[in-house]
C-alpha positions in Angstrom: 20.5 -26.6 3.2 17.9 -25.6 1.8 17.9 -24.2 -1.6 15.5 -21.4 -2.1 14.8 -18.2 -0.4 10.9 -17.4 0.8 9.7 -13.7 1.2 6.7 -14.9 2.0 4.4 -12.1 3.8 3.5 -15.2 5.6 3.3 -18.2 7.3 7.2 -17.1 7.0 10.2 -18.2 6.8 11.6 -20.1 9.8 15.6 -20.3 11.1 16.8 -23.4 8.9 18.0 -24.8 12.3 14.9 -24.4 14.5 13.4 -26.9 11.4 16.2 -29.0 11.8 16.0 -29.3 15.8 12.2 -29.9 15.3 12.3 -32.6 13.0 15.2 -34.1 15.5 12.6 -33.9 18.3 9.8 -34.9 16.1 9.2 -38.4 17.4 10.3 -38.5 20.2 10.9 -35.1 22.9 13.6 -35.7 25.5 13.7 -39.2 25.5 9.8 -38.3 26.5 8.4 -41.2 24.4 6.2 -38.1 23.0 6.3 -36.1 20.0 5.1 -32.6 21.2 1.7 -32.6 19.4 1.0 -36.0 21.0 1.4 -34.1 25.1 -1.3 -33.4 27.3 -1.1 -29.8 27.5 -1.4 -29.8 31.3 1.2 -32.9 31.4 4.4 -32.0 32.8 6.6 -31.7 29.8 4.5 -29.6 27.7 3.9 -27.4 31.0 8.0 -26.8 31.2 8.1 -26.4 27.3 5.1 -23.5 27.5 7.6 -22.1 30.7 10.5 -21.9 28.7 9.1 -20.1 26.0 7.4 -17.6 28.4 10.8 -17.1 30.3 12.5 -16.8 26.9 10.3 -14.1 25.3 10.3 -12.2 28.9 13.9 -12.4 28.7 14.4 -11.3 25.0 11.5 -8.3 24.9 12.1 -7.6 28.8 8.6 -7.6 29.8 8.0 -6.3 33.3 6.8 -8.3 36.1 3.3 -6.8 36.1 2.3 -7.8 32.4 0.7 -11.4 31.6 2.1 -12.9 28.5 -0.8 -15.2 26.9 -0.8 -17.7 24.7 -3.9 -17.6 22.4 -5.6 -18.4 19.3 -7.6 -17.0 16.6 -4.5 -15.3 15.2 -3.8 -11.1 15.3 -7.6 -10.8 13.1 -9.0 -12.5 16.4 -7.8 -9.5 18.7 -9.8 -7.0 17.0 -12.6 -7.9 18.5 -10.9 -9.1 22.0 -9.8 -5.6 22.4 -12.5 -3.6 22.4 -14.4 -6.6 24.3 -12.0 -6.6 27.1 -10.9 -2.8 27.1 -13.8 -0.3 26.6 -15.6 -0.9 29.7 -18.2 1.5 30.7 -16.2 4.4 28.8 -17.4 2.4 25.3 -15.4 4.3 23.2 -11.7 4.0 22.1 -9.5 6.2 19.1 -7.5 3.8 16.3 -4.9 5.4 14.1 -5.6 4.3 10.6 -2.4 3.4 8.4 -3.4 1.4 6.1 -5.4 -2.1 5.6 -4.7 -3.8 9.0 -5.8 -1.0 10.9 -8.5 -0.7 8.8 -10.3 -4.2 9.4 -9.5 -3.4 13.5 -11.3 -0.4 13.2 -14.3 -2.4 11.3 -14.9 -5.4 13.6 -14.3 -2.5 16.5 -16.9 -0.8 15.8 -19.3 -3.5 16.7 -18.0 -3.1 20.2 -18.4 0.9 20.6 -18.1 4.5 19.6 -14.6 4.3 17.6 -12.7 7.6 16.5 -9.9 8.2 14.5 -7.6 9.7 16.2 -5.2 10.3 12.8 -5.2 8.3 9.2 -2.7 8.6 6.7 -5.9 7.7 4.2 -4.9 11.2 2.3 -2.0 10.1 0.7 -2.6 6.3 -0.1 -1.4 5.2 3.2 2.1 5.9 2.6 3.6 7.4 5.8 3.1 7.4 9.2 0.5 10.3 11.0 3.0 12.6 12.7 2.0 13.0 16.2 1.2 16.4 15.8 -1.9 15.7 13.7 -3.1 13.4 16.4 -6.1 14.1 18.0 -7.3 11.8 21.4 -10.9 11.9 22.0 -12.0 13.1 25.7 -12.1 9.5 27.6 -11.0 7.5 25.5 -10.3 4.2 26.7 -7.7 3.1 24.8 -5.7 4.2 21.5 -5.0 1.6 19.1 -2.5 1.9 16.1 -0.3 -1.1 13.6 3.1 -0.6 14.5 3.8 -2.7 10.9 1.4 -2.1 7.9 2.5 -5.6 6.8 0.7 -4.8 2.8 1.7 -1.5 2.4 4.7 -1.6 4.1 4.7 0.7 6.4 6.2 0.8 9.6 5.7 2.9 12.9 9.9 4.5 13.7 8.9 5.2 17.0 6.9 4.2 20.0 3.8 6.9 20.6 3.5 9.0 23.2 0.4 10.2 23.9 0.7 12.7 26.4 2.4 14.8 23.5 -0.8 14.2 21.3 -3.4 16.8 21.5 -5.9 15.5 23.9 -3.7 12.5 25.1 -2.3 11.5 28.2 -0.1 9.1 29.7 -2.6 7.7 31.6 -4.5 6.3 28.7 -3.6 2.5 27.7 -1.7 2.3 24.1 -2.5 -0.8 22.4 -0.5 -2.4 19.6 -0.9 -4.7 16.7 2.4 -6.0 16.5 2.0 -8.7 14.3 4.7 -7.9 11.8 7.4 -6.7 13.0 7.4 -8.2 16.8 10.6 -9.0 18.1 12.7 -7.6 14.9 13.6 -4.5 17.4 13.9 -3.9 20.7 10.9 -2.0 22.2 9.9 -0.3 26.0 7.2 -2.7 26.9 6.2 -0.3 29.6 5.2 1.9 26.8 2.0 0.1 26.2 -1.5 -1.5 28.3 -1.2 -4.1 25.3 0.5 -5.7 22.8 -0.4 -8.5 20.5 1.1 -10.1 17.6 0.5 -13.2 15.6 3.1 -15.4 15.3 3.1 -16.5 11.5 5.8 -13.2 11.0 8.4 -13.5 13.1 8.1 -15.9 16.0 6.4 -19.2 14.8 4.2 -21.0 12.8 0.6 -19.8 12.2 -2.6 -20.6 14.8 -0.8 -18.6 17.4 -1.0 -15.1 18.8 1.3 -13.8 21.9 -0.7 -11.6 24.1 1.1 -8.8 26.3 -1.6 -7.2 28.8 -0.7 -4.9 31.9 -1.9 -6.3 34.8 -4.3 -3.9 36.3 -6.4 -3.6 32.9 -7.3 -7.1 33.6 -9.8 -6.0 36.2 -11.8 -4.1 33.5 -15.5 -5.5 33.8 -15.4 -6.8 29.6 -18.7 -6.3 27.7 -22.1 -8.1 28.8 -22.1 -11.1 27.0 -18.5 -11.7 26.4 -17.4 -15.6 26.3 -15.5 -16.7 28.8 -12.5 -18.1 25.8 -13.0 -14.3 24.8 -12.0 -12.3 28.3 -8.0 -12.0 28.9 -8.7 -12.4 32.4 -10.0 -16.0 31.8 -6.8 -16.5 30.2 -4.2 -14.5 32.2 -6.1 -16.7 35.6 -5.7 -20.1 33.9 -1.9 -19.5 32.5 -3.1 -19.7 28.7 -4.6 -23.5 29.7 -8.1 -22.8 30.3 -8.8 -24.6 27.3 -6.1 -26.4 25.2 -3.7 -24.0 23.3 -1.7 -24.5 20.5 0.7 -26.4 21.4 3.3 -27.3 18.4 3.0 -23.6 17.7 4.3 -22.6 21.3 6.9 -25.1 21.0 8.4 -24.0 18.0 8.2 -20.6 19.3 10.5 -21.5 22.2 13.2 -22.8 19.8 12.9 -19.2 17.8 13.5 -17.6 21.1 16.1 -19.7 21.9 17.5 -18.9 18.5 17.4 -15.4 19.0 18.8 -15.1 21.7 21.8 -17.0 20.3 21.9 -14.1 17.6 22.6 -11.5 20.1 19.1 -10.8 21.1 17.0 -8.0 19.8 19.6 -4.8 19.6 21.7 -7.7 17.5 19.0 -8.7 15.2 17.8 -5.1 14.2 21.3 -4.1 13.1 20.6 -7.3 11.1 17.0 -6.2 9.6 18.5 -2.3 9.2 21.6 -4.1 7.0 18.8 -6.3 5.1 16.5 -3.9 4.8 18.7 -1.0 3.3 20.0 -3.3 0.7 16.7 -3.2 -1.0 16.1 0.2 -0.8 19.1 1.5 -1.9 19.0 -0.4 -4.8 15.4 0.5 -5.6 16.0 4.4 -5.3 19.5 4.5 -7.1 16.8 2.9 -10.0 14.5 4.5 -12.8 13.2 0.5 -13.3 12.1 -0.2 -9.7 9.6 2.5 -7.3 8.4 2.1 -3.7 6.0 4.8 -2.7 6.2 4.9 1.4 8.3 7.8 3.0 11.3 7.1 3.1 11.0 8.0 6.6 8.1 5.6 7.1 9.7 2.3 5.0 9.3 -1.1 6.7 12.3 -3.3 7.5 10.2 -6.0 7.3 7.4 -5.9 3.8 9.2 -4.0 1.1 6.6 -3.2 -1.3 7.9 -2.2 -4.9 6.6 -1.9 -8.3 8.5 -2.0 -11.8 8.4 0.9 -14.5 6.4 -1.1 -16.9 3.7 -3.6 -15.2 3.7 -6.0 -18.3 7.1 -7.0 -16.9 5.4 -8.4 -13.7 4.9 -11.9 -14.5 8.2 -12.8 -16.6 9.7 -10.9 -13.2 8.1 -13.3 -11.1 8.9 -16.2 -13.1 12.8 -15.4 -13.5 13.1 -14.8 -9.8 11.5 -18.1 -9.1 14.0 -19.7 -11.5 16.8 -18.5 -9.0 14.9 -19.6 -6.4 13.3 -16.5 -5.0 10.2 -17.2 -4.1 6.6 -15.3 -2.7 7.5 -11.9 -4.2 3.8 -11.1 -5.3 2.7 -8.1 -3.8 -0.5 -8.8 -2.1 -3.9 -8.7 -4.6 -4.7 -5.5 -3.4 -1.8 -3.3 -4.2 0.0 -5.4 -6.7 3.3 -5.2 -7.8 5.9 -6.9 -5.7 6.7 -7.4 -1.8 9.6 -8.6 -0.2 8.8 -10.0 3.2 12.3 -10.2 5.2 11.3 -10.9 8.5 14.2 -11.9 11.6 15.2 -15.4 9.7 15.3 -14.2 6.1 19.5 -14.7 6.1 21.4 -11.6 4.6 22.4 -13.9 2.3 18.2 -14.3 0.6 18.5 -10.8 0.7 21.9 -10.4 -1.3 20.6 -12.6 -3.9 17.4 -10.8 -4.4 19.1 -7.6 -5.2 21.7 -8.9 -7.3 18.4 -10.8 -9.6 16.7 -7.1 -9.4 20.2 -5.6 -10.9 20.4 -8.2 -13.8 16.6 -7.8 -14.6 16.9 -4.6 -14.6 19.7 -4.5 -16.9 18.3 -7.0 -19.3 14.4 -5.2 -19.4 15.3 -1.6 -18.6 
């Protein structure tokens, strides 16, 4: 058992016994003679492993029969660019919804792809709630609209699946595309809903060096840019079962025992009830408090980053350092925002959780 609790924002926590399971399988994988990171990746047994996790994660997120799941690199950062590569076509331009930092850096790198408009930002109040989808606004052929569903730094988190043909301008005809990256799998979600999800899988699913592809069939036959690699077109991919060239292959394994994991919480409606539960914890505490603030709408608060900040910022570092002391660790909000963040993704247990609001109490009581 381990003895300390991680909030990293991540690489992330992992469940306690999909380490354990690993480091049984280590050496030697069903009596394969193989540790995992030793297969061929188009051997048989790493073949049935990249299956199983497939199966698992159709299973879990019920992803229809006319979406390819694929197994990439590059991490999330690396679909910025394979979006609009792969998805613009001969319509070369596409609307993002800016919410904060992640969104920003897609709309950056998209940019070198195409005409890209903003189809809402919540840049007017410090990225601190979500763009109602009354103040969007879809640009005439648009090819795509983009949007985080998880502001992972400032902690802000989409309630609700978009529906464009109630934005001004939109449609339901026009592919939604989602950075899912930190807060994948902690809910379940109508994969219907979207022409494309991806997600790396450092958050909630895996170990980092892996991101988990969702694409709808039929926007596979999109001609991608002139010039696009062959490693960068989905359809290269999607053709070759995520083997065209050799994937990462300990990372898809260890997402297969998360899956399997999951599903032995209760699936996705059982592990939300879980992250509501966690979640709320923090933030009750934190608005029954002079000593500790979060600025996101309520409305608009993560379950997974929970970004707070003390009364008095010379408390920071002796905040920090006592929390580490009880064994709570990675609670530095990120350089840009300072303050704190508590990352609780899927397998943070209730228990990390308890113990980090009971430290906030007594810190608050012995600074305040």
């Amino acid at each position: 058992m381990r003895k300390i609790y991680n909030f990293s924002a991540g690489p992330a926590v992992l469940p306690e016994e999909v380490l354990e399971q690993a480091r049984e399988e280590m050496l030697d994988w069903h009596s394969s003679g193989m540790s995992v990171m030793e297969m061929s990746h188009r051997g048989k047994e790493f073949m049935s492993i990249a299956d199983e996790t497939e199966s698992a994660l159709r299973e879990l997120a019920g992803i229809p029969d006319h979406y390819k799941v694929l197994f990439l690199q590059g991490g999330a950062s690396s679909q910025f660019a394979m979006v609009p590569m792969n998805l613009l076509g001969e319509k070369g331009k596409a609307d993002y919804v800016n919410t904060g930092q992640w969104s920003a850096k897609a709309i950056s790198e998209a940019r070198n792809y195409g005409s890209i408009q903003i189809a809402a930002s919540s840049e007017n109040d410090g990225f601190n709630s979500v763009p109602p989808l009354a103040q969007w606004h879809i640009s005439p052929g648009t090819a795509y609209v983009h949007y985080a569903s998880n502001e992972t730094i400032g902690g802000v988190e989409f309630q609700w699946i978009p529906d464009l043909s109630a934005a001004a301008g939109g449609s339901k005809d026009i592919p939604l595309v989602a950075d899912m990256s930190s807060n994948f799998l902690s809910r379940p979600f109508d994969v219907s809903k979207f022409g494309l999800i991806y997600a790396g899988a450092q958050k909630n699913v895996g170990p980092a060096g892996l991101v988990v592809v969702i694409v709808r069939e039929d926007l596979l036959d999109i001609p991608p840019l002139a010039g696009t690699p062959a490693m960068f077109r989905y359809k290269t991919h999607a053709d070759n079962t995520s083997m065209y060239n050799t994937p990462p292959t300990y990372a898809i394994y260890i997402m297969g025992l998360v899956m399997e994991w999951l599903k032995k919480q209760g699936g996705l409606t059982a592990i939300e009830q879980r992250n509501i539960t966690k979640a709320r914890l923090i933030y009750d505490l934190i608005d029954t408090s002079s000593f500790y603030h979060c600025p996101v709408n309520r409305a608009d608060r993560s379950r997974m980053n929970v970004p707070f900040t003390l009364s008095d910022p010379g408390l920071d570092e002796a905040f920090l350092k006592q929390a580490q002391a009880h064994g709570l660790i990675q609670l530095k909000g990120h350089r840009s925002v300072g303050g704190m963040r508590a990352s609780i993704y899927n397998a943070m247990p209730l228990e990390g959780v308890q113990t980090l609001v009971t430290f906030m109490r007594e810190f608050e009581k012995n600074h305040a």
